[in-house]
GUSEKE-137896 format. One record per residue (C-alpha): z, y, x. Coordinates in nm, 3 decimals, m for minus. Layout:
BEGIN
<r c3="Z" c2="Y" c1="X"/>
...
# end
This chain:
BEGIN
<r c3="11.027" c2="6.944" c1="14.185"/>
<r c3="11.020" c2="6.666" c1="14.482"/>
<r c3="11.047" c2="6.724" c1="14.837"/>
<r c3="10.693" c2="6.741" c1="14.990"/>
<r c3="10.775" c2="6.920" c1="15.305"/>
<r c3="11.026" c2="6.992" c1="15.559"/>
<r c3="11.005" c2="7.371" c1="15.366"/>
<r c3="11.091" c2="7.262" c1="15.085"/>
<r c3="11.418" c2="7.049" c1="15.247"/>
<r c3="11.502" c2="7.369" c1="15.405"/>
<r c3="11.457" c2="7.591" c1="15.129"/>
<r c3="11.673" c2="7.335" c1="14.877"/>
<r c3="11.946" c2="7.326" c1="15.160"/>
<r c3="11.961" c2="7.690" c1="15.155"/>
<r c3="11.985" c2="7.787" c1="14.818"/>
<r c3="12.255" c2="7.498" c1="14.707"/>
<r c3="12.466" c2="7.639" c1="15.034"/>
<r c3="12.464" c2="7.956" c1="14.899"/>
<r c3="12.530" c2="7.822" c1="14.536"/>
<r c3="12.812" c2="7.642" c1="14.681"/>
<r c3="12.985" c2="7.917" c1="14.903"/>
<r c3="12.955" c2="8.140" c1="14.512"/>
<r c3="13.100" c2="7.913" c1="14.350"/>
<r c3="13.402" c2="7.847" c1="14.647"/>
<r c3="13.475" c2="8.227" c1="14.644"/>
<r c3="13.455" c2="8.227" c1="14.246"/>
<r c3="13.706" c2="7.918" c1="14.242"/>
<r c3="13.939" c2="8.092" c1="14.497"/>
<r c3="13.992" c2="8.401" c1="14.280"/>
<r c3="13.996" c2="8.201" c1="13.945"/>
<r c3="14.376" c2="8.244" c1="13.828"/>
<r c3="14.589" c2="8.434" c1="13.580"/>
<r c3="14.550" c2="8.767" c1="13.486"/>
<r c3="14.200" c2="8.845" c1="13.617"/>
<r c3="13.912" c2="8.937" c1="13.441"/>
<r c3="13.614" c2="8.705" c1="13.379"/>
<r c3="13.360" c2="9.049" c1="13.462"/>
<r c3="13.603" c2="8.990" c1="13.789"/>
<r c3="13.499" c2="8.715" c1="13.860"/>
<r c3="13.120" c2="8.752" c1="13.826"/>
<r c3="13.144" c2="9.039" c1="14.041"/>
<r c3="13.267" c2="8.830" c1="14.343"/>
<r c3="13.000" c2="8.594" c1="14.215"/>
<r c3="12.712" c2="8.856" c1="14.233"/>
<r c3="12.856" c2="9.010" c1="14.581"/>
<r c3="12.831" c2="8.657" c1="14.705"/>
<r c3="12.507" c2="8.614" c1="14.625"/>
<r c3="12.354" c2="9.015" c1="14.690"/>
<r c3="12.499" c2="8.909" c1="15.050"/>
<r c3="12.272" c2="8.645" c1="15.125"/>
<r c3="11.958" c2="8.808" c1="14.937"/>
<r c3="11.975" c2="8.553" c1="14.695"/>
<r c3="11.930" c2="8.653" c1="14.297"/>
<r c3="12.079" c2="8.482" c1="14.013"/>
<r c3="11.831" c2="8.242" c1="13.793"/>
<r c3="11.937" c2="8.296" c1="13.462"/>
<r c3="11.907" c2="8.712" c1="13.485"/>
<r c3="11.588" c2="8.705" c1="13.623"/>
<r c3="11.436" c2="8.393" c1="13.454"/>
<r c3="11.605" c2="8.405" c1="13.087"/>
<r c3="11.748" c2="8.752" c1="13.101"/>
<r c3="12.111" c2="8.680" c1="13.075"/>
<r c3="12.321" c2="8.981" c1="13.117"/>
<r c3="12.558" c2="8.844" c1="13.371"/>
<r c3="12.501" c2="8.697" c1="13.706"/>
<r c3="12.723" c2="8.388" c1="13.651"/>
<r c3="12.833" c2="8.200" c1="13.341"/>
<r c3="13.238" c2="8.147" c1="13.238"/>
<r c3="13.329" c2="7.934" c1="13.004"/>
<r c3="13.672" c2="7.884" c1="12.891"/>
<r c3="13.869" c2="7.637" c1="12.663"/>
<r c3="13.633" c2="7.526" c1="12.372"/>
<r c3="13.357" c2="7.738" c1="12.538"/>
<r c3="13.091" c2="7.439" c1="12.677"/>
<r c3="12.859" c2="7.628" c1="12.896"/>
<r c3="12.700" c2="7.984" c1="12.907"/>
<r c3="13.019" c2="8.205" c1="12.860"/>
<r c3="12.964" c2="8.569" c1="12.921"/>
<r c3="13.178" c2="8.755" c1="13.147"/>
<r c3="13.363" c2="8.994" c1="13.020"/>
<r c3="13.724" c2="9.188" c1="12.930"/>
<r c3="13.893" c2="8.830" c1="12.894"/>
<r c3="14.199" c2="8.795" c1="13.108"/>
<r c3="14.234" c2="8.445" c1="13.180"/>
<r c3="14.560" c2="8.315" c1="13.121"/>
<r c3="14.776" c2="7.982" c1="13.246"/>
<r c3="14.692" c2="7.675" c1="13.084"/>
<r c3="14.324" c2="7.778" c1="13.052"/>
<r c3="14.011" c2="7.527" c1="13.134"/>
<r c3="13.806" c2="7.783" c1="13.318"/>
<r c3="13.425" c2="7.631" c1="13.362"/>
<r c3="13.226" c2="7.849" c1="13.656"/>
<r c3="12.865" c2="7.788" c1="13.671"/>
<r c3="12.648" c2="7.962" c1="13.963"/>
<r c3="12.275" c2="7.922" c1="13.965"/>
<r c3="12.100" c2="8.089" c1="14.258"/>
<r c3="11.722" c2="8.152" c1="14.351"/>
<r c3="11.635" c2="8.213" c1="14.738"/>
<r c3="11.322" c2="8.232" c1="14.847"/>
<r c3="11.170" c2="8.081" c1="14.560"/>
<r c3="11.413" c2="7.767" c1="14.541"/>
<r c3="11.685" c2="7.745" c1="14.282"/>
<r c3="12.006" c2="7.538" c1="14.287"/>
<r c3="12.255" c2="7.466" c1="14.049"/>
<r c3="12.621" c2="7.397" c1="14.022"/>
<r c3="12.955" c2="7.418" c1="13.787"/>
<r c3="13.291" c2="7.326" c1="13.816"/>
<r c3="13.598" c2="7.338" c1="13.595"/>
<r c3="13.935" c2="7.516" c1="13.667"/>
<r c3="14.280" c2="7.423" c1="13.532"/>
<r c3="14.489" c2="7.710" c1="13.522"/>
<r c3="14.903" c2="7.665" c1="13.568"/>
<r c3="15.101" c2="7.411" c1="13.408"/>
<r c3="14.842" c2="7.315" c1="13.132"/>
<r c3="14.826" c2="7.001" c1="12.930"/>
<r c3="14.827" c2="6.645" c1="13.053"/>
<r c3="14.470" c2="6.660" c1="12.790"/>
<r c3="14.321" c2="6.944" c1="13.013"/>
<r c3="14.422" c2="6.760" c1="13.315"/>
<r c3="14.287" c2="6.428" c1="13.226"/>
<r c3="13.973" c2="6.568" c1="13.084"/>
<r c3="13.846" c2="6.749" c1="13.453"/>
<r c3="13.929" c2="6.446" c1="13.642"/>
<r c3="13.715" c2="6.236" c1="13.399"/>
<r c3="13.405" c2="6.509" c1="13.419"/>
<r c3="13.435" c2="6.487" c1="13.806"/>
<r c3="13.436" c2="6.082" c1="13.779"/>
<r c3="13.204" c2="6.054" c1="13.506"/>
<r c3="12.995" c2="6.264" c1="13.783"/>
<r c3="13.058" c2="6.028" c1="14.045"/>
<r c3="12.946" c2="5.702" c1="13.853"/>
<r c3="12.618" c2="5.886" c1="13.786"/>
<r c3="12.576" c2="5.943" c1="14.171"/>
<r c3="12.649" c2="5.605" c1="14.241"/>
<r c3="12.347" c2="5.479" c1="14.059"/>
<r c3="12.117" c2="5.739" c1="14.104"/>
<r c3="11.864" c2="5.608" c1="14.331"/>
<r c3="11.539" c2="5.617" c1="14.389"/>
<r c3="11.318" c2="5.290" c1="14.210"/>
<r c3="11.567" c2="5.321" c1="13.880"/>
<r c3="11.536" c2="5.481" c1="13.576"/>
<r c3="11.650" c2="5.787" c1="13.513"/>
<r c3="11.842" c2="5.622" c1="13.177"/>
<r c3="12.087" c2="5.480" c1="13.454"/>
<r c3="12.258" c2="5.800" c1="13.519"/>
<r c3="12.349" c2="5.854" c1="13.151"/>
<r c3="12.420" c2="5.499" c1="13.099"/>
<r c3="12.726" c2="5.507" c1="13.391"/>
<r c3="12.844" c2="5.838" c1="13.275"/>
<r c3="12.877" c2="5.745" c1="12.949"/>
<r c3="13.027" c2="5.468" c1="13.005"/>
<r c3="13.299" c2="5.646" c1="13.252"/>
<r c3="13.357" c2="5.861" c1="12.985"/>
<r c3="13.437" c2="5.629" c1="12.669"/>
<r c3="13.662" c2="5.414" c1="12.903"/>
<r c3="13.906" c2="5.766" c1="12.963"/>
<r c3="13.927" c2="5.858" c1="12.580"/>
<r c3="13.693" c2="6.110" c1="12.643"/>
<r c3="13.344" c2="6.185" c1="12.507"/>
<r c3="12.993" c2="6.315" c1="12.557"/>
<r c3="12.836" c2="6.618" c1="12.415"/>
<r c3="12.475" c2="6.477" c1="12.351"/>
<r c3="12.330" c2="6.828" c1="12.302"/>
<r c3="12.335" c2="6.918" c1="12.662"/>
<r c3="12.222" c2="6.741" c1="12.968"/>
<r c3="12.108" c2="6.727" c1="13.351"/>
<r c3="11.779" c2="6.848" c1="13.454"/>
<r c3="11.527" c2="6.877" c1="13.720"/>
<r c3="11.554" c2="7.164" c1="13.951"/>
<r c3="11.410" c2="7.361" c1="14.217"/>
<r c3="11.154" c2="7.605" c1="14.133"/>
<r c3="11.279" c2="7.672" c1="13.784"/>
<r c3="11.606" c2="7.630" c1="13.655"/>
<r c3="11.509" c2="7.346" c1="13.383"/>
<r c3="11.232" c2="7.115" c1="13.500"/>
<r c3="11.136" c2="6.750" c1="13.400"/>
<r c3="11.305" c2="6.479" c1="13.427"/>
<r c3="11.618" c2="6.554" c1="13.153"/>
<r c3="11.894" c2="6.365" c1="13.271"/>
<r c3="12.118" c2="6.298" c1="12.954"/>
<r c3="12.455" c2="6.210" c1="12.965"/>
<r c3="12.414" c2="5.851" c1="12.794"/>
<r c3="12.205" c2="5.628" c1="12.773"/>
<r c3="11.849" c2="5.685" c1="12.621"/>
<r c3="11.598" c2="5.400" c1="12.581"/>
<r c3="11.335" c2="5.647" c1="12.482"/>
<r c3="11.434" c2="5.797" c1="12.863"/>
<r c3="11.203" c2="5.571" c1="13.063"/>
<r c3="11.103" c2="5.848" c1="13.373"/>
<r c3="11.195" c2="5.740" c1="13.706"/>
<r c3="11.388" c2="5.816" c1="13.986"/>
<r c3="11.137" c2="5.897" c1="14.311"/>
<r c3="11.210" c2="5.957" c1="14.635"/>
<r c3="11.249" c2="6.344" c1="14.718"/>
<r c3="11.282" c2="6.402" c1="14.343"/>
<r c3="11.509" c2="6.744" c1="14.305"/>
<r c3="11.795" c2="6.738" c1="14.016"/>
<r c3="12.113" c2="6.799" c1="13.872"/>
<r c3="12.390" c2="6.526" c1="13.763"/>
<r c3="12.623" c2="6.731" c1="13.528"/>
<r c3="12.867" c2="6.571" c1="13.308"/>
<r c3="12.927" c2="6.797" c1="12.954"/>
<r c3="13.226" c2="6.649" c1="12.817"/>
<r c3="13.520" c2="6.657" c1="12.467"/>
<r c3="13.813" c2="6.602" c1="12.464"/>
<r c3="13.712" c2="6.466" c1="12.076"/>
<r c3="13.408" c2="6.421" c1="11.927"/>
<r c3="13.214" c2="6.701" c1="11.805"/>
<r c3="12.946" c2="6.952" c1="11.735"/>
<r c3="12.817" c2="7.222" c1="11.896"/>
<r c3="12.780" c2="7.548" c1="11.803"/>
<r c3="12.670" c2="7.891" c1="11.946"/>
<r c3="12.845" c2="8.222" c1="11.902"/>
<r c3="12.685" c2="8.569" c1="11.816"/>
<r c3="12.611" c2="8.665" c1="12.172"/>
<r c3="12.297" c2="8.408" c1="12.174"/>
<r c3="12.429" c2="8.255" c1="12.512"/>
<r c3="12.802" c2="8.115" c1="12.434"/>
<r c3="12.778" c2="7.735" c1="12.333"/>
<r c3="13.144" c2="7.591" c1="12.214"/>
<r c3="13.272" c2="7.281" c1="12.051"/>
<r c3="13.259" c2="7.314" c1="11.647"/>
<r c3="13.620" c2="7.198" c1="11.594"/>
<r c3="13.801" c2="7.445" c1="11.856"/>
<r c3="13.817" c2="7.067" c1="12.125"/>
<r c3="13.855" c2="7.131" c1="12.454"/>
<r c3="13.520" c2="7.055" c1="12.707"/>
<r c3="13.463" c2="7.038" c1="13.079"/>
<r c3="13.159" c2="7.040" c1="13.330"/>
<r c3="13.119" c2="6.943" c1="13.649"/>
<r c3="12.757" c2="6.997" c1="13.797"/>
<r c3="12.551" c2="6.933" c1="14.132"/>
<r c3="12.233" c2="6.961" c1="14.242"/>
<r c3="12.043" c2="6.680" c1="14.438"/>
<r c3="11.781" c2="6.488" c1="14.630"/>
<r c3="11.725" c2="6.140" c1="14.577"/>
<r c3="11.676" c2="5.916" c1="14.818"/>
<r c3="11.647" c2="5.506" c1="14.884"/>
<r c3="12.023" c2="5.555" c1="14.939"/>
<r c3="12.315" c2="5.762" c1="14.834"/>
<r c3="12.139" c2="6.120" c1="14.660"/>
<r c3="12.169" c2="6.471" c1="14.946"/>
<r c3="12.358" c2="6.673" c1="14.714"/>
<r c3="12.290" c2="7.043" c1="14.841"/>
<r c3="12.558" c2="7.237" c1="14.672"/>
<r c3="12.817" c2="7.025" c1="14.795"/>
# end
């Protein structure tokens, strides 16, 4: 979606506040020895308290009001009886609909003393993230985004997991434009003013596949690699992009 109104500014602001406060009081709790069904809880009480509902249970159904994903687990982890445990790469991922807008947002948590790898590998998801802000302005394609992430990404060691990507947001969870994390010649859509989306680095710690497990929501790397996310929702502008779940 774009911004057409100040309604639609104020209902954008809202829901990436409240996606941002979910994901705070999810990030807070996120250490050893809890339970990932723990941790969606606080998620969902977070969310009940501001009358907000979460996007993938109503819109695709997904059993859980927030998705975990840990280690070689992408995106889309189900809560459950897991105990998390030091050394784990925890990714949280809230996406929240109120009053008919939807924001979304993900961040990874290093649990504990783990490796100098797991380290590394946030830091270069949240700066990969950063070089795609940077460019991300309104009168440029689209392509530039993936073009400055992937390029952040190659220079750490690191790489992109083509499968997934950024997205449009704001009255659905995925809209148009797809915002890959490389650079796509085919991708020739443009950035506009007011235009609603998310910047979200998907990252390996070694190249790789994809694969999904038997639950039909869990995507994780095919050769066991570690992966990150970090994930924002935004409005571009002539200048630096409003990101509302800051």
């Amino acid at each position: 979606m774009s911004i057409e109104c100040q309604a639609d500014l104020d209902g954008m602001m809202l829901a990436g506040q409240v996606v941002a406060e979910t994901l705070r009081a999810m990030e807070k709790a996120t250490e050893a020895g809890i339970a990932t069904r723990d941790l969606d809880e606080i998620g969902a009480a977070v969310l009940k308290g501001h009358g907000a509902r979460s996007a993938p249970q109503y819109i695709y159904g997904c059993p859980t009001a927030t998705l975990i994903s840990i280690n070689d687990e992408i995106v889309h982890g189900l809560p459950g009886s897991r105990m998390l445990r030091a050394g784990d790469v925890v990714k949280l991922d809230v996406t929240a609909e109120v009053d008919g807008y939807i924001a979304d947002a993900a961040t990874t948590v290093i649990l504990g003393r783990a490796s100098e790898t797991a380290v590394n590998l946030k830091a270069c998801a949240v700066s990969a993230f950063e070089a795609g802000v940077a460019v991300a302005r309104a009168g440029r394609r689209v392509s530039a985004i993936g073009d400055a992430i992937e390029r952040e990404v190659s220079s750490r060691g690191f790489h992109v997991l083509r499968q997934l990507s950024g997205h449009g947001v704001g009255r659905m969870i995925h809209e148009e434009p797809a915002v890959p994390n490389y650079f796509d010649p085919f991708q020739r859509d443009m950035l506009t003013e007011g235009l609603v989306l998310t910047i979200e680095p998907l990252i390996s710690e070694r190249r790789t596949g994809i694969v999904e497990d038997a639950d039909g929501w869990t995507l994780r790397t095919r050769n066991g690699c570690l992966a990150a996310h970090y994930e924002h929702t935004m409005i571009i502008t002539k200048g630096a992009p409003v990101i509302v779940t800051a």
